[in-house]
PDB file of N, CA, C, O and CB in Angstrom:
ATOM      1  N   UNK A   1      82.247  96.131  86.972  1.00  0.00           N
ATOM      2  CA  UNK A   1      82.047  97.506  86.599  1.00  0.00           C
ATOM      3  C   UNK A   1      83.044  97.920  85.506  1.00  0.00           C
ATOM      4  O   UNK A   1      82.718  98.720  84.629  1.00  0.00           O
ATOM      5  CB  UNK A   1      82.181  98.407  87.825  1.00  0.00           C
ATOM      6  N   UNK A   2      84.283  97.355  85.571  1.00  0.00           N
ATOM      7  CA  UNK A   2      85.214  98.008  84.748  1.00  0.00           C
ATOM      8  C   UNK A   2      84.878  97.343  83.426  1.00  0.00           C
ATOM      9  O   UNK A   2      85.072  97.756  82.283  1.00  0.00           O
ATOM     10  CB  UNK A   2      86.746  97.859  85.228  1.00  0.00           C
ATOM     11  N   UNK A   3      84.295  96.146  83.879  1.00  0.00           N
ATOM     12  CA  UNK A   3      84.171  95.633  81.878  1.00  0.00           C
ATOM     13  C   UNK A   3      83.397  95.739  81.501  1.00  0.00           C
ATOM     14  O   UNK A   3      83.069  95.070  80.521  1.00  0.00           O
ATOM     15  CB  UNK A   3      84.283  94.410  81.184  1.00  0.00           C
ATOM     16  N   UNK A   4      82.428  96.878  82.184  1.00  0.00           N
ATOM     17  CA  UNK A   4      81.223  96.935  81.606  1.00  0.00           C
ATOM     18  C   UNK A   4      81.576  98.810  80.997  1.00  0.00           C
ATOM     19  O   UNK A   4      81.142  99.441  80.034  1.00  0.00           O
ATOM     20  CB  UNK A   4      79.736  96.501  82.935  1.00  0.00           C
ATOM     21  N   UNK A   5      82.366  99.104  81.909  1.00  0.00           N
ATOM     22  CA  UNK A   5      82.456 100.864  81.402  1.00  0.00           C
ATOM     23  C   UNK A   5      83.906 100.226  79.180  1.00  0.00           C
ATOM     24  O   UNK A   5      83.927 100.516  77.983  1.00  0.00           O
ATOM     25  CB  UNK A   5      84.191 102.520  83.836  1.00  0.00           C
ATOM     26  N   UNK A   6      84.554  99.470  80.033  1.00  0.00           N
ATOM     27  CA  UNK A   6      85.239  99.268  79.178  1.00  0.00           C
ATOM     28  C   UNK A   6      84.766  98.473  77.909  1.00  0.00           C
ATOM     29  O   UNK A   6      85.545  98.424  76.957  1.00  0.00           O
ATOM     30  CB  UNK A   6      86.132  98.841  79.752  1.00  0.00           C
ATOM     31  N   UNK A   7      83.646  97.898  77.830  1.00  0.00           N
ATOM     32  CA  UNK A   7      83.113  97.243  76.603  1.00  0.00           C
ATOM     33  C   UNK A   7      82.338  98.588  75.793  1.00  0.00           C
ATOM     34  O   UNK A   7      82.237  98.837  74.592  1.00  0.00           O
ATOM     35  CB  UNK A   7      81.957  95.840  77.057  1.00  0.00           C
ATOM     36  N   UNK A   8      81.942  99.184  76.780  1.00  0.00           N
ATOM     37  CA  UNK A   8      80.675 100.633  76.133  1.00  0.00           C
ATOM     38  C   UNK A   8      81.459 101.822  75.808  1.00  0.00           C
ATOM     39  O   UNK A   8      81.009 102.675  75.044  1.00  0.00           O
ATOM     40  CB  UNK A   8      79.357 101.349  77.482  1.00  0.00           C
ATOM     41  N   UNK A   9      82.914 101.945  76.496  1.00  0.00           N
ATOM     42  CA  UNK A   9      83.557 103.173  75.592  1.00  0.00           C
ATOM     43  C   UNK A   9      84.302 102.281  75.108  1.00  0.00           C
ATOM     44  O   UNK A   9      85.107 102.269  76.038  1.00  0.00           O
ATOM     45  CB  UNK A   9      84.337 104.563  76.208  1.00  0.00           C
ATOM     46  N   UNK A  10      84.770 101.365  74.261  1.00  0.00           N
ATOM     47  CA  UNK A  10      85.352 100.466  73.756  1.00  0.00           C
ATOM     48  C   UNK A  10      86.890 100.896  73.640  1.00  0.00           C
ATOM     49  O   UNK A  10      87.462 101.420  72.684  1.00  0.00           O
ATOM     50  CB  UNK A  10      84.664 100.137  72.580  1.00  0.00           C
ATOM     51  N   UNK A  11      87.503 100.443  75.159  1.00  0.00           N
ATOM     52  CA  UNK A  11      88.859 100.449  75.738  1.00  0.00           C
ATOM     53  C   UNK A  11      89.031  99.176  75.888  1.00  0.00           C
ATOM     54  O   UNK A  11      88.336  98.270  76.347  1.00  0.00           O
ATOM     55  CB  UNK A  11      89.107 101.201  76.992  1.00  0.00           C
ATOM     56  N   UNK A  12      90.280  99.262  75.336  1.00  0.00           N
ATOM     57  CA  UNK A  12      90.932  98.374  76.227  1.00  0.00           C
ATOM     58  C   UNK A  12      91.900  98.019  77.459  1.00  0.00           C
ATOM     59  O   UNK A  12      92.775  98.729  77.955  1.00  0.00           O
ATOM     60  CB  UNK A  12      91.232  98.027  75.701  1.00  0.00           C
ATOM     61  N   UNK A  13      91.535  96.837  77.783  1.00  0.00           N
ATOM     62  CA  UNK A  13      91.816  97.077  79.807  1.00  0.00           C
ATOM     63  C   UNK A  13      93.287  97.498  79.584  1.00  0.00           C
ATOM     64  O   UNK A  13      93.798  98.474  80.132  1.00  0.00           O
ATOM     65  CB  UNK A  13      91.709  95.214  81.215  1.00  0.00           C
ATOM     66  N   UNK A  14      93.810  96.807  78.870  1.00  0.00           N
ATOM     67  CA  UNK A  14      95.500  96.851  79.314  1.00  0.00           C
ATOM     68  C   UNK A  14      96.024  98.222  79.016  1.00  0.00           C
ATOM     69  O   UNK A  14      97.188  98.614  79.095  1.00  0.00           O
ATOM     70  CB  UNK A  14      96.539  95.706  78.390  1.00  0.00           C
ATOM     71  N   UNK A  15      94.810  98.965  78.613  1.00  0.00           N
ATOM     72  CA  UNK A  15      95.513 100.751  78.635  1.00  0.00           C
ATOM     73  C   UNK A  15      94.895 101.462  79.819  1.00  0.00           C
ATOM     74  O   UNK A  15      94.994 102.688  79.865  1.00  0.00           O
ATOM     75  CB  UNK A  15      95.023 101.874  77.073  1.00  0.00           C
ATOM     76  N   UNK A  16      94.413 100.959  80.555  1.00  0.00           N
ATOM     77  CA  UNK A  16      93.396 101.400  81.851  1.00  0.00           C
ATOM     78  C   UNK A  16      94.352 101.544  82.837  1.00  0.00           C
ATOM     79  O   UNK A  16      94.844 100.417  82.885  1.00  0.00           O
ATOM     80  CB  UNK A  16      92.157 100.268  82.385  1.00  0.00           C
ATOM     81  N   UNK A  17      95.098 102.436  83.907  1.00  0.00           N
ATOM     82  CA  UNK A  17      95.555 102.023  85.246  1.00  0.00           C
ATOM     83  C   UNK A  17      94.634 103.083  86.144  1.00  0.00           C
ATOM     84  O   UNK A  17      94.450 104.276  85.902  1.00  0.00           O
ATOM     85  CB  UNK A  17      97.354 102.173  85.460  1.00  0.00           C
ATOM     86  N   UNK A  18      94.222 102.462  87.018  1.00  0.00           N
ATOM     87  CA  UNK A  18      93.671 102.646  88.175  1.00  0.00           C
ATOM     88  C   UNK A  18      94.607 103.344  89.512  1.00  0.00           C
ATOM     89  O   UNK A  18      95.223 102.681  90.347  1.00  0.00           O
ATOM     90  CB  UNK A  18      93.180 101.311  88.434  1.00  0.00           C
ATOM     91  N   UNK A  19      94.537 104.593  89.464  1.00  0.00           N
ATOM     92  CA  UNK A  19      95.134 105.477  90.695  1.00  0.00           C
ATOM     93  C   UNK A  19      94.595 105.905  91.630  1.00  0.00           C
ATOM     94  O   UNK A  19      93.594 106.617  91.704  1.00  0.00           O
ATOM     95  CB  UNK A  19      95.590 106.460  90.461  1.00  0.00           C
ATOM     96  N   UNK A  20      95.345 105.416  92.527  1.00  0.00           N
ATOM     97  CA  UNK A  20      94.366 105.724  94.189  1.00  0.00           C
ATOM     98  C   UNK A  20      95.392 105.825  95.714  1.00  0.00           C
ATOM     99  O   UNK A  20      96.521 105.343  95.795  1.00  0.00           O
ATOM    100  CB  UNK A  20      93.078 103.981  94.550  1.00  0.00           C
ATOM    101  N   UNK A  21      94.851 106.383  96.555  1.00  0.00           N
ATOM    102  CA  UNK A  21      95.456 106.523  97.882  1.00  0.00           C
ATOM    103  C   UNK A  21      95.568 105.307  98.906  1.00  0.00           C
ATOM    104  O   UNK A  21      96.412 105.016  99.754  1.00  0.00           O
ATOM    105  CB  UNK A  21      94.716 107.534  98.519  1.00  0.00           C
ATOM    106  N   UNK A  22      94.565 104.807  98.554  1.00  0.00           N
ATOM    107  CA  UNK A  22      94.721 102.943  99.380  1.00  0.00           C
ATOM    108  C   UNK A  22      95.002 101.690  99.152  1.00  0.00           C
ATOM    109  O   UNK A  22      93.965 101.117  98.817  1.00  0.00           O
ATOM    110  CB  UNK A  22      93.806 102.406  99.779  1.00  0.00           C
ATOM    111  N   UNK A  23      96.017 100.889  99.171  1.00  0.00           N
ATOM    112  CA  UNK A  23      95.800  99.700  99.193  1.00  0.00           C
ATOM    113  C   UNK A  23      94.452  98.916  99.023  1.00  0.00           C
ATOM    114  O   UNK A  23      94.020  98.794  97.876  1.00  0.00           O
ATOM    115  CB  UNK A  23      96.277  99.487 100.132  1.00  0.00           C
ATOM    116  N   UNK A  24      93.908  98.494  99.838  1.00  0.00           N
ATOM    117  CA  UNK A  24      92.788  97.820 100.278  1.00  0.00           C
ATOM    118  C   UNK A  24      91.572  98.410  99.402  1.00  0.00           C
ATOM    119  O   UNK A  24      90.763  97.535  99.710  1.00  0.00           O
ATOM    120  CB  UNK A  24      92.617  98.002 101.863  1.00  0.00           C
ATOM    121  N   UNK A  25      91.167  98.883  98.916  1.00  0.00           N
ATOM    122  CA  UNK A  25      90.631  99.363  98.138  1.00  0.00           C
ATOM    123  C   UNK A  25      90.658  99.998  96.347  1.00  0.00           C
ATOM    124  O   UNK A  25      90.019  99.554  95.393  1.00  0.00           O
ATOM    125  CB  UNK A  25      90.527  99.865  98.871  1.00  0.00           C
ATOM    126  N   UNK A  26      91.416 100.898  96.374  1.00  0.00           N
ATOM    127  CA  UNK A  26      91.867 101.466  94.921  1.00  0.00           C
ATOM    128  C   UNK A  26      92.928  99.968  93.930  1.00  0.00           C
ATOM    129  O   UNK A  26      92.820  99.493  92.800  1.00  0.00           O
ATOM    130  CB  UNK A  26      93.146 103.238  95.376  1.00  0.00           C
ATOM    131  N   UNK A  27      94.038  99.639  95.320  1.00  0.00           N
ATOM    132  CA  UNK A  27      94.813  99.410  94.452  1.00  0.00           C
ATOM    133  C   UNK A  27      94.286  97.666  94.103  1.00  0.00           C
ATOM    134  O   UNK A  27      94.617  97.016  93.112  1.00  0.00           O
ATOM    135  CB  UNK A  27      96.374  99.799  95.005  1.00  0.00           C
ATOM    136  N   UNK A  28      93.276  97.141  95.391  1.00  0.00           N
ATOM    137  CA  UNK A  28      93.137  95.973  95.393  1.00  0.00           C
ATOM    138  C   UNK A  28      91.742  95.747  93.726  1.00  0.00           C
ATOM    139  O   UNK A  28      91.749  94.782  92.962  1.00  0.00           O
ATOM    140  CB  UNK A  28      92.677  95.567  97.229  1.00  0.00           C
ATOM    141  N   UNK A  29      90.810  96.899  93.650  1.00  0.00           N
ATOM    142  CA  UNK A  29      89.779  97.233  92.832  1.00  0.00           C
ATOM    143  C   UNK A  29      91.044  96.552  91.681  1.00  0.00           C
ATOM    144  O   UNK A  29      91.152  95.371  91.351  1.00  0.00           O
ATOM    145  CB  UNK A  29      89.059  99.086  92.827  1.00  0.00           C
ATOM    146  N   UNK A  30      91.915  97.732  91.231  1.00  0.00           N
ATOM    147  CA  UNK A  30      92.275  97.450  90.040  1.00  0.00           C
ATOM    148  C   UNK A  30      93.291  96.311  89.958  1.00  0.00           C
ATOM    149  O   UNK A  30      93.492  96.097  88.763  1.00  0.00           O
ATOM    150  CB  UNK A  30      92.707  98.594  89.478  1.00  0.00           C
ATOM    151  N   UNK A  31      93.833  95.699  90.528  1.00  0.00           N
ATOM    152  CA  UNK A  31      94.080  94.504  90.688  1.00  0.00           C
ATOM    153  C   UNK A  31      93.731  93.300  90.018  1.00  0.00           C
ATOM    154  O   UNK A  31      94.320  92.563  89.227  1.00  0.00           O
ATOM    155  CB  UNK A  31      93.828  94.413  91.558  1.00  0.00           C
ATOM    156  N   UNK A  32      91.731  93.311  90.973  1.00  0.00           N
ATOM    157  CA  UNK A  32      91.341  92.258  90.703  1.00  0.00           C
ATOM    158  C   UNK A  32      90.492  92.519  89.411  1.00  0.00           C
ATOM    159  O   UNK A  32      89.662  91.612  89.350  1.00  0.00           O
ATOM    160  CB  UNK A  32      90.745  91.678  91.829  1.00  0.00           C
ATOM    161  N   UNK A  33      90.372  93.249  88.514  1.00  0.00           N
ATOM    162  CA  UNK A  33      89.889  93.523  87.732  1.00  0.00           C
ATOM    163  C   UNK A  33      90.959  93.483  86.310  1.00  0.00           C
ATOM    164  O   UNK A  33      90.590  93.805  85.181  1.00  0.00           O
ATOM    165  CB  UNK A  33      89.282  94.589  88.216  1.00  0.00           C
ATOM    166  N   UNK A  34      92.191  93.065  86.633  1.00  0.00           N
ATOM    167  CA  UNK A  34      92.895  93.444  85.125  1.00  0.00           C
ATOM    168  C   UNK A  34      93.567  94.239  85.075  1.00  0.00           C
ATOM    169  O   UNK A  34      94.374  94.152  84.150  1.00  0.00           O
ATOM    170  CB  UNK A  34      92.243  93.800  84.118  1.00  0.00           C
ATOM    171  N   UNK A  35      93.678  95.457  85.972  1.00  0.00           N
ATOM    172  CA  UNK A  35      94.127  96.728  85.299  1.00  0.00           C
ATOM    173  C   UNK A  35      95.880  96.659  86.251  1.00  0.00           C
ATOM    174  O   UNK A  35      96.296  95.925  87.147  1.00  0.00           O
ATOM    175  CB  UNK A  35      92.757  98.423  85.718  1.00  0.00           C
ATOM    176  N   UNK A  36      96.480  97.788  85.501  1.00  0.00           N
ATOM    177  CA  UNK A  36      97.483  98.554  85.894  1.00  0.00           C
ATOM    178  C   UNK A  36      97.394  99.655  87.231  1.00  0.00           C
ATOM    179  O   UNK A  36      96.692 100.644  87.018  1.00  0.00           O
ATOM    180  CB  UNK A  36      97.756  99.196  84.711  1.00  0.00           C
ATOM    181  N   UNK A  37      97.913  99.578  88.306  1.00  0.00           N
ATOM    182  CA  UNK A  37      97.748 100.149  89.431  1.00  0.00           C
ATOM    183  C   UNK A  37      98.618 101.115  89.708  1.00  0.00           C
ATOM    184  O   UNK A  37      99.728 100.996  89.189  1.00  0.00           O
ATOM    185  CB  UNK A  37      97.727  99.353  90.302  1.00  0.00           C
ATOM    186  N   UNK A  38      98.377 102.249  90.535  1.00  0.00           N
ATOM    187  CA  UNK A  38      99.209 103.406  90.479  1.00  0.00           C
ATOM    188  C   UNK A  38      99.173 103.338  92.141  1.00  0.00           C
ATOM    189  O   UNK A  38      98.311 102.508  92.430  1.00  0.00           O
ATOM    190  CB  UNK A  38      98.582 104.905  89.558  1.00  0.00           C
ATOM    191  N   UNK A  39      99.819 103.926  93.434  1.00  0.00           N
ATOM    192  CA  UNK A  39      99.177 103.848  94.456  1.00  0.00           C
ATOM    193  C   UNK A  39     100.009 105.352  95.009  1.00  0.00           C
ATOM    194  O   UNK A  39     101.213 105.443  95.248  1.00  0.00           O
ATOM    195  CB  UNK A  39      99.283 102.288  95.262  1.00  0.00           C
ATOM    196  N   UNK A  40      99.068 106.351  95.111  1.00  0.00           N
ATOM    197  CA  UNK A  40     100.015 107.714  95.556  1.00  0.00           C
ATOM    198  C   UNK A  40      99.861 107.766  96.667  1.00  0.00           C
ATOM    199  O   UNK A  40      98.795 107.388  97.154  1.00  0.00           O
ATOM    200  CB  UNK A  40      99.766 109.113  95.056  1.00  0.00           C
ATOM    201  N   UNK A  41     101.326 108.467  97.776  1.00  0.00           N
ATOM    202  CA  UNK A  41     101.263 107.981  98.788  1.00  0.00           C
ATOM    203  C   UNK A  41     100.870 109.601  99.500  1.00  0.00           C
ATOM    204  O   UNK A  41     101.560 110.047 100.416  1.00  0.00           O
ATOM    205  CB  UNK A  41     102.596 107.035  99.149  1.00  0.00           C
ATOM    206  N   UNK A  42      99.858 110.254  99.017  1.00  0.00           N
ATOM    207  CA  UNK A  42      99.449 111.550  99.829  1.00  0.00           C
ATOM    208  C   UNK A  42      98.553 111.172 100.215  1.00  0.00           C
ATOM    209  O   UNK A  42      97.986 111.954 100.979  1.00  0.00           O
ATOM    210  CB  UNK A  42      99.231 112.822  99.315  1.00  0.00           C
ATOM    211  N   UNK A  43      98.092 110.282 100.059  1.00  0.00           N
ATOM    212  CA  UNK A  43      96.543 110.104 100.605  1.00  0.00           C
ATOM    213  C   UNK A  43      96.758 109.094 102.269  1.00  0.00           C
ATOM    214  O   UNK A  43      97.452 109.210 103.280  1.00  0.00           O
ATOM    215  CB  UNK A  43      95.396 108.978  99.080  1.00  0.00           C
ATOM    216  N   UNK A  44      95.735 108.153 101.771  1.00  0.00           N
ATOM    217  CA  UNK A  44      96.010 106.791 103.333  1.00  0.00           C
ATOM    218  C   UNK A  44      96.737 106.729 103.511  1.00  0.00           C
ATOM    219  O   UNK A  44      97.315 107.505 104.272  1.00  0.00           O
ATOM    220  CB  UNK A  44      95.857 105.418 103.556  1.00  0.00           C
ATOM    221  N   UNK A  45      97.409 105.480 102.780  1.00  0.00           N
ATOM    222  CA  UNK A  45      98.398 104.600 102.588  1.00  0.00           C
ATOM    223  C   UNK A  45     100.007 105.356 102.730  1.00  0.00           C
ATOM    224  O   UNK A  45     100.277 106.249 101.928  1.00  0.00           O
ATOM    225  CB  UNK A  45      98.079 103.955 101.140  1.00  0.00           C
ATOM    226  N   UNK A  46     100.922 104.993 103.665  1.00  0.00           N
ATOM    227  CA  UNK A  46     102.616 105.685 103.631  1.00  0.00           C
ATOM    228  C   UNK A  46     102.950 104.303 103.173  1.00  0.00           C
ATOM    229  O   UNK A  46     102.421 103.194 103.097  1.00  0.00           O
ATOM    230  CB  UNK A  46     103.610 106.380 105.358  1.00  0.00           C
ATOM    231  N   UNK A  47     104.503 105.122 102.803  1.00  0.00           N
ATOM    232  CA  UNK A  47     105.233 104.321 102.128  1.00  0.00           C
ATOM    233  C   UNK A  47     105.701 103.036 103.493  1.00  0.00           C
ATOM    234  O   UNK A  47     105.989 101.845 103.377  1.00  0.00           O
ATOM    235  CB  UNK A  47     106.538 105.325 101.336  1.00  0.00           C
ATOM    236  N   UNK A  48     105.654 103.475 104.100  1.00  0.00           N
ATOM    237  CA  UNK A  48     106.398 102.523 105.389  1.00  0.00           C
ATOM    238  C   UNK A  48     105.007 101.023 105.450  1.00  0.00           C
ATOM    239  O   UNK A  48     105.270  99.840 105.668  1.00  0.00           O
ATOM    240  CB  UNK A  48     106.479 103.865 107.510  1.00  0.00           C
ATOM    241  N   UNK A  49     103.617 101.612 105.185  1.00  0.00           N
ATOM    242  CA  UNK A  49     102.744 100.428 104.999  1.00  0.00           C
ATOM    243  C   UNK A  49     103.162  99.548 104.034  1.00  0.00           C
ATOM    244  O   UNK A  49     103.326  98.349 104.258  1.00  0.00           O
ATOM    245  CB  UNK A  49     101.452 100.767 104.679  1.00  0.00           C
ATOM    246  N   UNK A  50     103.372 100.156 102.813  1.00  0.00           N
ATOM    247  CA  UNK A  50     103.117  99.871 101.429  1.00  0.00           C
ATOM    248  C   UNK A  50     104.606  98.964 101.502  1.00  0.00           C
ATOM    249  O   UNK A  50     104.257  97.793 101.350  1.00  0.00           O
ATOM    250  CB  UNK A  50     102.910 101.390 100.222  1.00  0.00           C
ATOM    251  N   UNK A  51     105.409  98.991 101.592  1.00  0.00           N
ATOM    252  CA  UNK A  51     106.975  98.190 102.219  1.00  0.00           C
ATOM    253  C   UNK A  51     107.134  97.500 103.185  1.00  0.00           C
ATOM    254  O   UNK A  51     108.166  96.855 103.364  1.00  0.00           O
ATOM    255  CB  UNK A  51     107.978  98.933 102.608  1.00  0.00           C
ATOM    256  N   UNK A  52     105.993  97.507 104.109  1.00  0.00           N
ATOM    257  CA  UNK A  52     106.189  96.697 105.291  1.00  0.00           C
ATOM    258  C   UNK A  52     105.897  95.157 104.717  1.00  0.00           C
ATOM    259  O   UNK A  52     105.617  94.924 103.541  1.00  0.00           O
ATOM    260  CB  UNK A  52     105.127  97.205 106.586  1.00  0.00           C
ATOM    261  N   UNK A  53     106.025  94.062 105.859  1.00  0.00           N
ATOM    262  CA  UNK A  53     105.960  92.836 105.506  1.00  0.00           C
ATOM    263  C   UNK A  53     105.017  92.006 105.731  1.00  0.00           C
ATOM    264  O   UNK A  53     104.997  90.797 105.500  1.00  0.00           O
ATOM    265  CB  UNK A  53     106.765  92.387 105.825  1.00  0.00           C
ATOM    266  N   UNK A  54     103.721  93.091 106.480  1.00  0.00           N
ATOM    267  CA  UNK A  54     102.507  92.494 106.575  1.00  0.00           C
ATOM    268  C   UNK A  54     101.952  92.950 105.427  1.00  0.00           C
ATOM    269  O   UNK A  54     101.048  92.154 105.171  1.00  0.00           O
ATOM    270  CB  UNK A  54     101.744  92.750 107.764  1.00  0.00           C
ATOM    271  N   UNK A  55     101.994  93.828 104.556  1.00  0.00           N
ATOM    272  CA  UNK A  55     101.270  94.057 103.142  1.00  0.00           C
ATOM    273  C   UNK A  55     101.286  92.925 102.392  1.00  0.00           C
ATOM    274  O   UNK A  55     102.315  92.276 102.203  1.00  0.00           O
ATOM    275  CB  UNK A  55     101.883  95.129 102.269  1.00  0.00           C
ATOM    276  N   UNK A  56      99.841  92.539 101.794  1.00  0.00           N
ATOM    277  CA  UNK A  56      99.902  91.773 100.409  1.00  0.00           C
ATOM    278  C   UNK A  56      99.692  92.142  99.473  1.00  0.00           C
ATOM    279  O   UNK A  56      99.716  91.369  98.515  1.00  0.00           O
ATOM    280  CB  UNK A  56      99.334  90.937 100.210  1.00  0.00           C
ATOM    281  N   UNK A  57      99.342  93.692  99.280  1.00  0.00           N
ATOM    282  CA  UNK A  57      98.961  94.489  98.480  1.00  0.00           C
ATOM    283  C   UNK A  57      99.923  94.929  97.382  1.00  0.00           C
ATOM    284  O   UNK A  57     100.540  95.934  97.736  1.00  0.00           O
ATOM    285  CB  UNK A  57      98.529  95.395  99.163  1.00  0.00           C
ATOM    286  N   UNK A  58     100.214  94.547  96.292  1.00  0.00           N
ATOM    287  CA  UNK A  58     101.400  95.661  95.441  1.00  0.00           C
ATOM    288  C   UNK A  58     100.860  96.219  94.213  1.00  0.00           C
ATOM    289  O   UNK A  58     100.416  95.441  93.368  1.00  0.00           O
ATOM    290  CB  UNK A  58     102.886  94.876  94.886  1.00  0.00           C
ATOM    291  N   UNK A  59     100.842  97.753  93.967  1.00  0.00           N
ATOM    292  CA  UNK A  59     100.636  97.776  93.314  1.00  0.00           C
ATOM    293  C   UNK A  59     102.015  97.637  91.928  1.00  0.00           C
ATOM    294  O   UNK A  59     103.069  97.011  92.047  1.00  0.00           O
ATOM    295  CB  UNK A  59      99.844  98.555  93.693  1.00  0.00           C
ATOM    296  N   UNK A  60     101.556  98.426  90.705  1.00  0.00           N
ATOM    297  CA  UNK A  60     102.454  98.468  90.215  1.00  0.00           C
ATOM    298  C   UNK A  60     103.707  99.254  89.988  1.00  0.00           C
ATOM    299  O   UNK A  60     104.810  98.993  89.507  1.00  0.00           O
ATOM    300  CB  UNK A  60     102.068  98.307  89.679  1.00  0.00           C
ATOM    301  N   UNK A  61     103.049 100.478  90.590  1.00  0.00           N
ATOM    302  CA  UNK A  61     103.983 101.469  90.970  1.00  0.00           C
ATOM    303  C   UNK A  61     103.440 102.422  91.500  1.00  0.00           C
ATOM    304  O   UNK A  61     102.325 102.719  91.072  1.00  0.00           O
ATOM    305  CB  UNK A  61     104.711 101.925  90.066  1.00  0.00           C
ATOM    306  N   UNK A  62     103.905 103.064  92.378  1.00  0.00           N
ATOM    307  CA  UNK A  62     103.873 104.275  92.983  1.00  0.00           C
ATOM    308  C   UNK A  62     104.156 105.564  93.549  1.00  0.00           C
ATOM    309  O   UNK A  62     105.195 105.247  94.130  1.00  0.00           O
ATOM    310  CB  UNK A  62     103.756 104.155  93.244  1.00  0.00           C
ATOM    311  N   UNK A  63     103.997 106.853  93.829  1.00  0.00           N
ATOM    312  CA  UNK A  63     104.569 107.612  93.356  1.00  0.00           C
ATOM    313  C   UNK A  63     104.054 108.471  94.899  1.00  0.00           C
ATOM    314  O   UNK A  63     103.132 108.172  95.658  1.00  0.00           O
ATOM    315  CB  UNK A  63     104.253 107.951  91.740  1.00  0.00           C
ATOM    316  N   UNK A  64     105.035 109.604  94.982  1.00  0.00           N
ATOM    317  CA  UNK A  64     104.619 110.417  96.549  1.00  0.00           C
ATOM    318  C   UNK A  64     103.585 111.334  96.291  1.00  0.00           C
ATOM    319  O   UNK A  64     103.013 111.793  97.280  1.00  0.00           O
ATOM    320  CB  UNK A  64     105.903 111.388  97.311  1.00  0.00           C
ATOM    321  N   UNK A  65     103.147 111.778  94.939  1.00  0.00           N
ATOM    322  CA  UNK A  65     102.109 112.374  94.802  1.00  0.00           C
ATOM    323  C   UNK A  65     101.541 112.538  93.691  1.00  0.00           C
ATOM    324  O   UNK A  65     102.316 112.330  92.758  1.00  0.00           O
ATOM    325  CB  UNK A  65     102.200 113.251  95.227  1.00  0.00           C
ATOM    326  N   UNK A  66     100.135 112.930  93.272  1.00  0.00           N
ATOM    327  CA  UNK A  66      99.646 112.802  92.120  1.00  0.00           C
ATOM    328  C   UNK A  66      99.997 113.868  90.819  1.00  0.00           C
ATOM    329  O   UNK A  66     100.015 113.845  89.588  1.00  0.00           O
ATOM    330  CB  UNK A  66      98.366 112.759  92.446  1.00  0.00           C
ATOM    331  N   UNK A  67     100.269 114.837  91.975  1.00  0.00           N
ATOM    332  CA  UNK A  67     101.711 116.024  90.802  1.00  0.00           C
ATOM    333  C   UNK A  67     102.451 115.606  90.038  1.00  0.00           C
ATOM    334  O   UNK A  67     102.650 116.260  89.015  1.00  0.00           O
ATOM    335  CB  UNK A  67     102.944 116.789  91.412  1.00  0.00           C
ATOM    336  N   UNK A  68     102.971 114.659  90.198  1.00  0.00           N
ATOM    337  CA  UNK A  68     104.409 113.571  89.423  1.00  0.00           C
ATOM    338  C   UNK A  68     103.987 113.498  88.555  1.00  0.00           C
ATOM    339  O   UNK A  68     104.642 114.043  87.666  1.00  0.00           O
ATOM    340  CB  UNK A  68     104.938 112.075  89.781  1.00  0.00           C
ATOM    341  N   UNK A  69     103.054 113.028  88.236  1.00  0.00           N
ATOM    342  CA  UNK A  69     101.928 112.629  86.530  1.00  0.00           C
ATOM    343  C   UNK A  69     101.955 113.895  85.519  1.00  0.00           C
ATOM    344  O   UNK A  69     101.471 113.756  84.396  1.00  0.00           O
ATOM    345  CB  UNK A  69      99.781 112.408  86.933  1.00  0.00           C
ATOM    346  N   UNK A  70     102.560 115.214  85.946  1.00  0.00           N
ATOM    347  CA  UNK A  70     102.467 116.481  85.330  1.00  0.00           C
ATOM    348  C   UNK A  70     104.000 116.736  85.604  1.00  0.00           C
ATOM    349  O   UNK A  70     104.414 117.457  84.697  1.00  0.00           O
ATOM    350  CB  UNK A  70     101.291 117.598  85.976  1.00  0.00           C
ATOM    351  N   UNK A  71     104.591 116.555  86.128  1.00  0.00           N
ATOM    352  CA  UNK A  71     106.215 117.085  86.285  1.00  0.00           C
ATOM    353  C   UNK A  71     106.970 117.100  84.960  1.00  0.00           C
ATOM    354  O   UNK A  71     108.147 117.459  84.924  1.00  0.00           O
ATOM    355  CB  UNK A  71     107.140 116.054  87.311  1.00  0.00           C
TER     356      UNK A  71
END
């Protein structure tokens, strides 16, 4: 999906990051696709998951809420 939105508005991936509330989903999507991952922790996902030592999930960074992006 992403290289298909990204060939037709003609982006490129490595300016794309993908922000989302879950692991397993948002952050794993942009992951496996190329992109840059954001993972905010208001949503699912706490920080105590996202640090624990059963996670395989990382994104690239993350932030306590999606406000931060405007601060």
């Amino acid at each position: 999906m992403i290289d298909y939105l990204a060939d037709k508005l003609h982006l490129d991936k490595s300016r794309i990051c993908m922000v989302g509330d879950r692991l397993d989903t948002d952050v794993l999507f942009g992951k496996d696709n190329g992109l840059r991952t954001v993972l905010v922790l208001s949503g699912v996902t706490s920080e105590q998951k996202l640090l624990s030592d059963e996670n395989t999930i990382a994104p690239d960074f993350y932030t306590d809420t999606i406000n931060d992006f405007f601060a």
